[in-house]
N, CA, C and O of each residue as an XYZ file, in Angstrom:
576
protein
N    -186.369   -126.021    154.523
C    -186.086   -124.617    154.419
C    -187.417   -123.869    154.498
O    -188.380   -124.306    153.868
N    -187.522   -122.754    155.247
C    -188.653   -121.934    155.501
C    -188.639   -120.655    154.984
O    -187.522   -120.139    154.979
N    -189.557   -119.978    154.542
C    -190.153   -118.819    154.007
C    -189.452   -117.813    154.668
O    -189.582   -118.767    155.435
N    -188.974   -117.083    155.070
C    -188.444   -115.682    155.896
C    -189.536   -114.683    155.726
O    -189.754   -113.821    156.577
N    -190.264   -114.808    154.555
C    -191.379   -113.859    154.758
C    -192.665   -114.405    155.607
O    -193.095   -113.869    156.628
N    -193.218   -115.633    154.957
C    -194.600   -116.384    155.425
C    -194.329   -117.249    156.294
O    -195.347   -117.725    156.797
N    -193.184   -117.740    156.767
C    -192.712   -119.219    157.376
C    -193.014   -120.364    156.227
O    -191.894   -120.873    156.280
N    -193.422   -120.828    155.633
C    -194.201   -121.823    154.694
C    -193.072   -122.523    154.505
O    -191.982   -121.968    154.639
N    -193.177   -123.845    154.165
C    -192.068   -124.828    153.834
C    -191.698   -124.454    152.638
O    -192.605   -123.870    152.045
N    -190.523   -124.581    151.925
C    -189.909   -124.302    150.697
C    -189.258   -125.717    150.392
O    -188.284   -126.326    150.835
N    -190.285   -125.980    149.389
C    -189.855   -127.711    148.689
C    -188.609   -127.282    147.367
O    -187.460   -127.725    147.368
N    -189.158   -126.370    146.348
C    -188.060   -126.547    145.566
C    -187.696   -125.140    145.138
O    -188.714   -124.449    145.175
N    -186.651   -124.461    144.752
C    -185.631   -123.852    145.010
C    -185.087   -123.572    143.448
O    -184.577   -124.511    142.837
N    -185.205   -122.302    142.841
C    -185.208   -122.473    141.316
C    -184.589   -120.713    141.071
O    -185.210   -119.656    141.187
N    -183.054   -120.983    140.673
C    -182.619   -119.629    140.583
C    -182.161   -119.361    139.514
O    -181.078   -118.782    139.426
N    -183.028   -119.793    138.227
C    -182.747   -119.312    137.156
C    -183.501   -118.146    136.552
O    -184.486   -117.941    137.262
N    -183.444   -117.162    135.378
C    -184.193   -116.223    135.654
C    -185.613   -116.481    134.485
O    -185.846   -117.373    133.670
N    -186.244   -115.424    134.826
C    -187.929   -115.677    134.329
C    -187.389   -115.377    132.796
O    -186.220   -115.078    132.553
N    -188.499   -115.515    131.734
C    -188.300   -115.746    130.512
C    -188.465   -114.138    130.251
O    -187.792   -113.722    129.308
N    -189.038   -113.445    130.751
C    -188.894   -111.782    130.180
C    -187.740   -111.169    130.966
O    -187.371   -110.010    130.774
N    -187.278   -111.850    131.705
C    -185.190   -111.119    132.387
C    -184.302   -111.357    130.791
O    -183.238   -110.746    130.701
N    -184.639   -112.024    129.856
C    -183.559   -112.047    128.767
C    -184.117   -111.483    127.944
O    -183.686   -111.797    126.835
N    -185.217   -110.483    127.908
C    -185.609   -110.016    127.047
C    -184.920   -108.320    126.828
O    -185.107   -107.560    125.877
N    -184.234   -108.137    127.858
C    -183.109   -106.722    127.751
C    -181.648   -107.348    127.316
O    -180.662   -106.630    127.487
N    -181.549   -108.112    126.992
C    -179.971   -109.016    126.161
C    -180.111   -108.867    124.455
O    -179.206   -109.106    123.655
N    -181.629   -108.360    124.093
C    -181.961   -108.605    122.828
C    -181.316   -107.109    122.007
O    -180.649   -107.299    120.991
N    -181.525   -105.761    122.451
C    -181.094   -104.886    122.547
C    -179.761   -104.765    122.093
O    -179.433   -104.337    120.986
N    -178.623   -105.357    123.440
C    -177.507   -105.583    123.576
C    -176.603   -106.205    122.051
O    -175.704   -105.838    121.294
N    -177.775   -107.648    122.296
C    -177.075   -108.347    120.678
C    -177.001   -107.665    119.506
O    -176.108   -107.665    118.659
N    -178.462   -106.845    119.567
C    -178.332   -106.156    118.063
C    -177.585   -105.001    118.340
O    -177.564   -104.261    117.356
N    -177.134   -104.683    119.039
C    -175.561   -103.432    119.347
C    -174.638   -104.023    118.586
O    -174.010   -103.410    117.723
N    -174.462   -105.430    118.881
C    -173.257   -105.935    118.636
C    -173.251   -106.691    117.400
O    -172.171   -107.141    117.017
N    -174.510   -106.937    116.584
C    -174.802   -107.120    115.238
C    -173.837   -106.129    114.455
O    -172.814   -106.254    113.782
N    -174.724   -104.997    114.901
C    -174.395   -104.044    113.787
C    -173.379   -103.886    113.194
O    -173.455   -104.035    111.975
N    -172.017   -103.523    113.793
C    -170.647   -103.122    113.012
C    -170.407   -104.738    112.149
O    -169.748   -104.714    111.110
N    -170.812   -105.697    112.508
C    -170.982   -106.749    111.331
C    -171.866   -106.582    110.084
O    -171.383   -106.978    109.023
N    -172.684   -106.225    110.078
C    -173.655   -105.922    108.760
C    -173.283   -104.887    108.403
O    -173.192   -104.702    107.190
N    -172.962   -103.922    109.249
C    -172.019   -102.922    107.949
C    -171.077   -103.194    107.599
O    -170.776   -102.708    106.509
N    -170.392   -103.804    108.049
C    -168.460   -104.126    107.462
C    -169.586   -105.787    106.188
O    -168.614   -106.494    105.920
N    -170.358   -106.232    105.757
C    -170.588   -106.912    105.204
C    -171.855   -106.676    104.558
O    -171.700   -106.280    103.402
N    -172.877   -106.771    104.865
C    -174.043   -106.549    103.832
C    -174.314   -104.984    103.286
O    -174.800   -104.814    102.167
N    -174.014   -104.014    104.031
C    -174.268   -102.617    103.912
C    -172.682   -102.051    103.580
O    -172.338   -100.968    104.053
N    -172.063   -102.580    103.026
C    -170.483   -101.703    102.884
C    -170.818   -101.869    101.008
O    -171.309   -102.768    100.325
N    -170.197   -100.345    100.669
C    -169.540    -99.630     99.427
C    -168.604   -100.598     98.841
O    -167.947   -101.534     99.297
N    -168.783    -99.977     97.480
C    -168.068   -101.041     96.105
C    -167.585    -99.841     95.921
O    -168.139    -98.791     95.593
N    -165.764   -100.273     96.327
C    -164.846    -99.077     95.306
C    -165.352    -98.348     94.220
O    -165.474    -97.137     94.034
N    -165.731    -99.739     93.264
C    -165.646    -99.300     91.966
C    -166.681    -98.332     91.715
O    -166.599    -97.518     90.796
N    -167.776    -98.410     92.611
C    -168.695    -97.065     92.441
C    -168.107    -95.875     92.382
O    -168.331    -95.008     91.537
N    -167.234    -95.814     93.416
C    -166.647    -94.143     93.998
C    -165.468    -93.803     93.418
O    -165.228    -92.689     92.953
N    -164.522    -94.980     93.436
C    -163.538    -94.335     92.822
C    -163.198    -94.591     91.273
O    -163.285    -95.710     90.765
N    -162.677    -93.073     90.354
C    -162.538    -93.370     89.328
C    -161.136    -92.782     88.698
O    -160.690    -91.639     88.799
N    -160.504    -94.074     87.923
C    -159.233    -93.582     87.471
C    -158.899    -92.648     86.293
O    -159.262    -92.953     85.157
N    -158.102    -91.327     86.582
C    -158.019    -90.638     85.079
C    -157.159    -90.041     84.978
O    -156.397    -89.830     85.922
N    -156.984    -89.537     83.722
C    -155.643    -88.836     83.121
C    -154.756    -89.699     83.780
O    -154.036    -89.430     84.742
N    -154.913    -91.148     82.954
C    -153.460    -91.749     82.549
C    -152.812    -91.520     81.597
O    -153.318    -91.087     80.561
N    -150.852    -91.892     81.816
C    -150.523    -91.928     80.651
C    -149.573    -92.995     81.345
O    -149.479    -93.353     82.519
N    -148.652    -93.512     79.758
C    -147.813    -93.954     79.687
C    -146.494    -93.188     79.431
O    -146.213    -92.512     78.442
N    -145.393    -93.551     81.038
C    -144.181    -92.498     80.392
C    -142.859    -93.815     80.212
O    -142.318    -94.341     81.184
N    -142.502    -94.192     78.576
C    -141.291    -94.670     78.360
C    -139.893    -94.173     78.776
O    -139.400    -93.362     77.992
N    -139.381    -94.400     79.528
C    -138.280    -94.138     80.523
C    -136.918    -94.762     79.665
O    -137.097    -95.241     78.546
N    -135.826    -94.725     80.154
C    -134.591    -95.174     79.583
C    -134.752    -97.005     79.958
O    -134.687    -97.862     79.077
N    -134.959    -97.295     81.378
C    -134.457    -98.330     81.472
C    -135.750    -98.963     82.082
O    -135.779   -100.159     82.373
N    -137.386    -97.690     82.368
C    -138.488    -98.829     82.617
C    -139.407    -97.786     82.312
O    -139.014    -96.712     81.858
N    -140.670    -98.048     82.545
C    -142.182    -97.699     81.729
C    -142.679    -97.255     83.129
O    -142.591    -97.898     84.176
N    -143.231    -95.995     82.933
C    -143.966    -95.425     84.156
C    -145.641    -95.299     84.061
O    -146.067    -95.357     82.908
N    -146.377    -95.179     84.834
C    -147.780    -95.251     84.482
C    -148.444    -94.218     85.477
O    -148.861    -94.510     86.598
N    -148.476    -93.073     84.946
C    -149.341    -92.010     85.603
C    -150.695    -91.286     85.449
O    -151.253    -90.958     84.401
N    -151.112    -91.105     86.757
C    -152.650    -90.853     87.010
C    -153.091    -90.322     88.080
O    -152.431    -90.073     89.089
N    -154.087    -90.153     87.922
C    -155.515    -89.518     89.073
C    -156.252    -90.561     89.540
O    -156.491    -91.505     88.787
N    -156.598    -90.546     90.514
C    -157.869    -91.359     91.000
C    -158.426    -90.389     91.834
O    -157.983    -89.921     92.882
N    -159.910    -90.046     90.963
C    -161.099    -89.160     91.615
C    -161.880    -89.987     92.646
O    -162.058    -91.151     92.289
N    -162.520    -89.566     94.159
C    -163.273    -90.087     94.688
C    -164.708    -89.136     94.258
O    -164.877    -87.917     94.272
N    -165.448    -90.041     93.955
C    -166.841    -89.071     93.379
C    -167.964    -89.398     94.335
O    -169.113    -88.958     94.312
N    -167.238    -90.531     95.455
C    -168.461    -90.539     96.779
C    -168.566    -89.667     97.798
O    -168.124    -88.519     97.790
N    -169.149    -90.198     98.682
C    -168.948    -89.064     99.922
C    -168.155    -89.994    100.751
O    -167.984    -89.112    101.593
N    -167.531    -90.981    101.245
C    -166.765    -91.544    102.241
C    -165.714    -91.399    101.511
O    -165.543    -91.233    100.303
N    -164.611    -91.538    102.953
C    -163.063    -91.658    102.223
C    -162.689    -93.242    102.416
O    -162.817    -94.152    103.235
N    -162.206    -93.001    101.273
C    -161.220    -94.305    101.402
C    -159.769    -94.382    101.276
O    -159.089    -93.463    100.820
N    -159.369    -95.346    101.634
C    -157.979    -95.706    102.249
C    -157.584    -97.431    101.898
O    -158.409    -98.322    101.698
N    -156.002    -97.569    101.898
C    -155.684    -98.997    101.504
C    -156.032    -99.050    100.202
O    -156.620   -100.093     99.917
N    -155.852    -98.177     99.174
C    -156.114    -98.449     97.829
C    -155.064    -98.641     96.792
O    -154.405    -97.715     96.317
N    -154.975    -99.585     96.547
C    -154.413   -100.432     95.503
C    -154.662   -100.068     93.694
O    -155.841   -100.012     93.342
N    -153.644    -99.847     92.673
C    -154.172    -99.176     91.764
C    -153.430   -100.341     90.764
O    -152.205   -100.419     90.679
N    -154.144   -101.024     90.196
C    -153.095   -101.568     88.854
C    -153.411   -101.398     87.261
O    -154.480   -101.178     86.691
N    -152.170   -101.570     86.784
C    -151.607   -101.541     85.114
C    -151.972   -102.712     84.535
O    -151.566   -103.517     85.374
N    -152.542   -103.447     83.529
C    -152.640   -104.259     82.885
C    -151.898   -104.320     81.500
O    -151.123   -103.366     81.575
N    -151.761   -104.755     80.609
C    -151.115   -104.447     79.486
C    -151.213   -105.596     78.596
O    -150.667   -106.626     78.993
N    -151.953   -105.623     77.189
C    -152.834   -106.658     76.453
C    -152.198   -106.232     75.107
O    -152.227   -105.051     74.761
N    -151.719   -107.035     74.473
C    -150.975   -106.796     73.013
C    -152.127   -106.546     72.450
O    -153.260   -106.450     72.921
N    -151.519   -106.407     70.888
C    -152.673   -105.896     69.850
C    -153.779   -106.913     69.664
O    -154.959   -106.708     69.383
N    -153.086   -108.156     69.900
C    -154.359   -109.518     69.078
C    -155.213   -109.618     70.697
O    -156.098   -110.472     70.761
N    -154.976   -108.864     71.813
C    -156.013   -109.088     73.271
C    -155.174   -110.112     74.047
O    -155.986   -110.490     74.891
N    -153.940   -110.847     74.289
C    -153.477   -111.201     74.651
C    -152.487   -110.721     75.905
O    -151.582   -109.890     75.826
N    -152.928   -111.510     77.148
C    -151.918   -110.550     78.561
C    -150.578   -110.475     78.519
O    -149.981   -111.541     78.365
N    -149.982   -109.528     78.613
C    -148.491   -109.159     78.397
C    -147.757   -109.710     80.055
O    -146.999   -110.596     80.446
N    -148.573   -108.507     80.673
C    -147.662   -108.118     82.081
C    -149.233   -107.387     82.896
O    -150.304   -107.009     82.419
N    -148.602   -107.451     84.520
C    -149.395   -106.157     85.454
C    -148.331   -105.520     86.245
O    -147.257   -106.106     86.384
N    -148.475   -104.730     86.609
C    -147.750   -104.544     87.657
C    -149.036   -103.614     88.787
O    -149.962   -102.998     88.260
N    -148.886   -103.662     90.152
C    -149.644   -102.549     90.874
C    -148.606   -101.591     92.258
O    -147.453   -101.647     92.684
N    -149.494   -101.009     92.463
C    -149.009   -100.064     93.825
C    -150.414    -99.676     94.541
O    -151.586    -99.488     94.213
N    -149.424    -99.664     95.990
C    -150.296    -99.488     97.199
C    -150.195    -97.915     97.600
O    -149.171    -97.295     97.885
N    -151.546    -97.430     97.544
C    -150.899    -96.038     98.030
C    -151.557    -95.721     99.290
O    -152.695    -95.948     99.702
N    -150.397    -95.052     99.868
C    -150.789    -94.836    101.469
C    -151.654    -93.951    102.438
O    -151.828    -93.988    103.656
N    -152.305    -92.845    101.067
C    -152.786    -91.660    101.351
C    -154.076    -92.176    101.382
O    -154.360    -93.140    100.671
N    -155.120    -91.511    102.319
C    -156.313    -91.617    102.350
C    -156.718    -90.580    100.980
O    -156.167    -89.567    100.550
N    -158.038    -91.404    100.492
C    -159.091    -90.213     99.362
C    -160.314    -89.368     99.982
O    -161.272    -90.087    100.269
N    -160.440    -88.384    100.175
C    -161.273    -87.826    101.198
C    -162.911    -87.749    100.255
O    -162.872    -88.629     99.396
N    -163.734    -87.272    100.222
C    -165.342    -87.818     99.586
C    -164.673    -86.226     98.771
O    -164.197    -85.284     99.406
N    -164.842    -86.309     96.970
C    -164.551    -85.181     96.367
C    -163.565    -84.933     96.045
O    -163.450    -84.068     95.178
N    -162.398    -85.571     96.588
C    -161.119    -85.438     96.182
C    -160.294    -86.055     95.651
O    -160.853    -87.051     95.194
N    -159.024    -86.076     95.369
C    -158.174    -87.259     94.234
C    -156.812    -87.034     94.510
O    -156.159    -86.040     94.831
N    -156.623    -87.905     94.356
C    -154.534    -88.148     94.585
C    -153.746    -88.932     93.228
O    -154.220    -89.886     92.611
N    -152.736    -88.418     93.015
C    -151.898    -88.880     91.705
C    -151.704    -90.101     92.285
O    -152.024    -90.389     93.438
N    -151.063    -90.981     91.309
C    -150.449    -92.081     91.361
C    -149.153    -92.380     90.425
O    -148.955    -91.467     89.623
N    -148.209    -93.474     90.347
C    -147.249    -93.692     89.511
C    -146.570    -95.040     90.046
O    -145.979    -95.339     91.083
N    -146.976    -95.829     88.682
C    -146.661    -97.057     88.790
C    -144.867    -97.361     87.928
O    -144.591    -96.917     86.813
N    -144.224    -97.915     88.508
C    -142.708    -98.067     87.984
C    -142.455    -99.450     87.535
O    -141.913   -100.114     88.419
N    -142.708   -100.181     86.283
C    -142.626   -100.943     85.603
C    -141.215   -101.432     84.859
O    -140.879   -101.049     83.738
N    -140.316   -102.516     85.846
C    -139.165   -102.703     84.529
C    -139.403   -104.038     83.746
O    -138.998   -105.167     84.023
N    -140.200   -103.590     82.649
C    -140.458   -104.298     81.441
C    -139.348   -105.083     80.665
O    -138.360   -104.700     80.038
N    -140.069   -106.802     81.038
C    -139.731   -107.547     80.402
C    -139.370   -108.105     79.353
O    -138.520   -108.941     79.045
N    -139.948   -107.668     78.971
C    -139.934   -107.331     77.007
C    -140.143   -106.062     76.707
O    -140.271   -105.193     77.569
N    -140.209   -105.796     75.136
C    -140.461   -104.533     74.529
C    -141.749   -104.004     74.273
O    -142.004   -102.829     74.009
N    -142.673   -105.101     74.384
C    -144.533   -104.769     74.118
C    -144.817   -104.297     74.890
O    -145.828   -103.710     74.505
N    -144.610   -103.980     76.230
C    -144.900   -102.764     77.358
C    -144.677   -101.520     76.237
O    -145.500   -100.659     75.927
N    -143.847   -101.628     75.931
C    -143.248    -99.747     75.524
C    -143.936   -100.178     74.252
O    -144.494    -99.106     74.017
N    -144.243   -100.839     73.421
C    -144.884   -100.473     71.884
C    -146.524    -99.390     72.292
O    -147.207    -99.351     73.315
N    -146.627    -98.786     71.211
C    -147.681    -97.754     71.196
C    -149.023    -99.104     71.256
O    -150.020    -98.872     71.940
N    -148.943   -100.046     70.723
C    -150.135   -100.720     70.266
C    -150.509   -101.973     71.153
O    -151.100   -103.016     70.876
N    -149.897   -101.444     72.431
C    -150.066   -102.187     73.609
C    -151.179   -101.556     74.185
O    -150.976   -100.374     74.464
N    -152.257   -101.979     74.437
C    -153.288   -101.633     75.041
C    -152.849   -101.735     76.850
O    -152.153   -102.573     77.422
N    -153.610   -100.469     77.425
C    -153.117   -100.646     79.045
C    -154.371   -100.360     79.498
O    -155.102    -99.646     78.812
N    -154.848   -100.932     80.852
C    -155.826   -100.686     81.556
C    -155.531   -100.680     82.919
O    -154.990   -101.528     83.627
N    -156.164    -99.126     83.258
C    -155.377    -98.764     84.498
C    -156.938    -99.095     85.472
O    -158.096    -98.824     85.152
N    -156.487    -99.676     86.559
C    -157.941   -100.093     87.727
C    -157.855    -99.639     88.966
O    -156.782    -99.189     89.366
N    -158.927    -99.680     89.747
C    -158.327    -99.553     91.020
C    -158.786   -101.284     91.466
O    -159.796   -101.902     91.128
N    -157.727   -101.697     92.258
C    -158.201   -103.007     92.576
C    -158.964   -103.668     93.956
O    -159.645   -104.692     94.019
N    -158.576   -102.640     95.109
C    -159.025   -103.211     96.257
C    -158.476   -101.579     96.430
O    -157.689   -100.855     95.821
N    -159.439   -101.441     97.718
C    -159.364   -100.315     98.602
C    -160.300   -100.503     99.573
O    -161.045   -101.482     99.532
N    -160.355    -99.735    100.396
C    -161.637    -99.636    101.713
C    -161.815    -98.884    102.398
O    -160.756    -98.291    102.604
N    -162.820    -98.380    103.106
C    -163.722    -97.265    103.181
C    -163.933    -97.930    105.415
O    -164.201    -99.079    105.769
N    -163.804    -97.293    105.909
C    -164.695    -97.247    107.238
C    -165.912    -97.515    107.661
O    -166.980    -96.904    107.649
N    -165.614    -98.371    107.976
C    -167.617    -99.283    108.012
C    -168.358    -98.388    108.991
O    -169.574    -98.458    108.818
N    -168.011    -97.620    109.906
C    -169.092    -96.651    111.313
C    -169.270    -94.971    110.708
O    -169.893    -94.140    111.369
Protein backbone atom coordinates (compact mmCIF):
# COMPACT_ATOMS: atom_id res chain seq x y z
CA UNK A 1 0.00 0.00 0.00
CA UNK A 2 1.33 3.50 -0.99
CA UNK A 3 1.24 6.97 0.46
CA UNK A 4 -1.41 9.08 -1.75
CA UNK A 5 0.37 11.98 -0.45
CA UNK A 6 4.40 11.02 -0.69
CA UNK A 7 4.07 7.63 -2.64
CA UNK A 8 6.21 5.92 0.31
CA UNK A 9 5.44 2.31 1.13
CA UNK A 10 2.94 1.93 4.03
CA UNK A 11 4.09 -1.17 6.21
CA UNK A 12 1.65 -0.82 9.09
CA UNK A 13 -1.72 0.62 9.27
CA UNK A 14 -3.06 1.75 12.83
CA UNK A 15 -6.65 3.26 13.17
CA UNK A 16 -7.03 3.65 16.57
CA UNK A 17 -7.16 7.08 18.02
CA UNK A 18 -4.14 9.15 19.65
CA UNK A 19 -4.18 9.29 23.48
CA UNK A 20 -5.32 13.14 23.65
CA UNK A 21 -8.71 12.17 21.08
CA UNK A 22 -10.18 10.69 24.58
CA UNK A 23 -9.35 13.42 26.37
CA UNK A 24 -12.90 15.36 25.26
CA UNK A 25 -14.96 11.98 26.68
CA UNK A 26 -13.68 13.23 30.15
CA UNK A 27 -16.03 16.25 30.15
CA UNK A 28 -18.88 14.11 28.84
CA UNK A 29 -18.43 11.45 31.84
CA UNK A 30 -18.47 14.00 34.43
CA UNK A 31 -21.97 15.31 32.75
CA UNK A 32 -23.09 12.08 33.39
CA UNK A 33 -21.56 11.69 36.97
CA UNK A 34 -23.36 14.33 38.21
CA UNK A 35 -27.21 13.62 38.59
CA UNK A 36 -25.58 10.48 40.49
CA UNK A 37 -23.78 12.38 43.24
CA UNK A 38 -26.58 14.44 43.74
CA UNK A 39 -29.36 11.86 43.97
CA UNK A 40 -26.52 10.25 46.56
CA UNK A 41 -23.69 12.04 48.21
CA UNK A 42 -25.10 15.70 47.94
CA UNK A 43 -29.01 14.97 48.57
CA UNK A 44 -31.08 16.50 51.80
CA UNK A 45 -32.18 14.65 55.05
CA UNK A 46 -35.99 15.10 55.45
CA UNK A 47 -35.53 15.27 58.85
CA UNK A 48 -33.64 18.57 58.53
CA UNK A 49 -36.54 20.35 56.64
CA UNK A 50 -39.40 18.89 57.54
CA UNK A 51 -41.07 19.40 60.87
CA UNK A 52 -44.16 17.85 62.43
CA UNK A 53 -46.73 20.05 64.53
CA UNK A 54 -49.83 20.72 66.16
CA UNK A 55 -50.66 17.17 66.70
CA UNK A 56 -53.44 15.81 68.33
CA UNK A 57 -55.16 12.85 69.16
CA UNK A 58 -58.97 12.65 68.05
CA UNK A 59 -60.90 9.49 69.92
CA UNK A 60 -63.61 8.69 67.47
CA UNK A 61 -66.62 6.23 68.13
CA UNK A 62 -65.24 3.28 66.41
CA UNK A 63 -61.27 4.49 65.67
CA UNK A 64 -58.49 7.07 66.82
CA UNK A 65 -57.56 9.85 64.45
CA UNK A 66 -54.15 11.59 64.46
CA UNK A 67 -53.96 15.18 63.30
CA UNK A 68 -51.30 17.59 62.14
CA UNK A 69 -49.04 19.97 60.27
CA UNK A 70 -45.95 19.26 58.67
CA UNK A 71 -43.87 22.59 58.23
CA UNK A 72 -41.20 22.62 55.42
CA UNK A 73 -38.53 25.05 56.99
CA UNK A 74 -36.10 24.35 53.84
CA UNK A 75 -35.94 25.85 50.67
CA UNK A 76 -36.64 22.66 48.31
CA UNK A 77 -39.94 21.01 48.00
CA UNK A 78 -40.60 17.85 48.79
CA UNK A 79 -42.87 15.21 47.74
CA UNK A 80 -43.66 11.27 48.45
CA UNK A 81 -43.88 12.00 52.11
CA UNK A 82 -44.85 9.51 54.38
CA UNK A 83 -45.98 10.60 58.01
CA UNK A 84 -46.27 8.02 60.94
CA UNK A 85 -48.02 7.47 64.52
CA UNK A 86 -46.19 5.46 66.98
CA UNK A 87 -47.85 4.69 70.23
CA UNK A 88 -45.70 3.44 73.53
CA UNK A 89 -47.69 2.58 76.79
CA UNK A 90 -46.86 4.15 80.04
CA UNK A 91 -43.92 1.57 81.16
CA UNK A 92 -42.16 2.60 77.11
CA UNK A 93 -43.43 -0.40 75.63
CA UNK A 94 -44.70 -0.51 71.56
CA UNK A 95 -48.39 -0.67 71.34
CA UNK A 96 -49.18 -0.12 67.54
CA UNK A 97 -48.07 2.34 64.24
CA UNK A 98 -50.00 3.10 61.81
CA UNK A 99 -48.77 5.66 58.67
CA UNK A 100 -50.06 7.62 55.54
CA UNK A 101 -48.78 8.63 52.27
CA UNK A 102 -49.57 12.01 51.31
CA UNK A 103 -49.81 13.01 47.81
CA UNK A 104 -49.33 16.73 47.94
CA UNK A 105 -46.05 18.23 47.26
CA UNK A 106 -44.44 20.70 50.40
CA UNK A 107 -43.26 23.76 48.64
CA UNK A 108 -39.75 25.48 50.61
CA UNK A 109 -41.89 27.59 53.60
CA UNK A 110 -44.91 25.93 53.48
CA UNK A 111 -47.03 23.07 55.26
CA UNK A 112 -49.91 20.74 54.63
CA UNK A 113 -52.30 19.01 57.29
CA UNK A 114 -52.32 15.50 57.68
CA UNK A 115 -54.74 12.73 59.32
CA UNK A 116 -53.96 9.43 60.17
CA UNK A 117 -57.20 6.88 60.67
CA UNK A 118 -56.34 4.26 63.19
CA UNK A 119 -58.85 1.23 64.04
CA UNK A 120 -57.35 0.36 67.32
CA UNK A 121 -56.77 -2.89 68.47
CA UNK A 122 -57.03 -2.56 71.85
CA UNK A 123 -57.97 0.23 74.20
CA UNK A 124 -54.24 1.72 74.99
CA UNK A 125 -54.39 3.66 71.70
CA UNK A 126 -57.33 5.73 73.20
CA UNK A 127 -55.93 5.80 77.01
CA UNK A 128 -54.60 9.45 77.80
CA UNK A 129 -51.25 7.79 79.11
CA UNK A 130 -50.35 6.38 75.86
CA UNK A 131 -47.52 8.21 74.69
CA UNK A 132 -47.66 8.99 70.64
CA UNK A 133 -44.93 10.05 68.39
CA UNK A 134 -45.82 11.57 65.32
CA UNK A 135 -42.61 11.39 62.42
CA UNK A 136 -42.14 12.00 59.15
CA UNK A 137 -40.66 8.79 57.78
CA UNK A 138 -39.45 8.90 54.20
CA UNK A 139 -40.09 11.65 51.74
CA UNK A 140 -37.99 13.17 48.82
CA UNK A 141 -36.93 16.18 47.41
CA UNK A 142 -35.63 16.55 43.47
CA UNK A 143 -32.06 15.91 43.07
CA UNK A 144 -31.47 18.87 39.78
Amino acid sequence: MKCSNCGAEVTNLTLSPGKRQWLWMLPIMLMGFYPVLRMSVFKSDHADHLVVKDTERVNAERDVKVIGRIENTGNKTWTGITVEAEFYGPDGRFIDEESVYLRSDIRPKGDEHFSISIRPTSDAIRSPETKMIVKVSSARTDPF
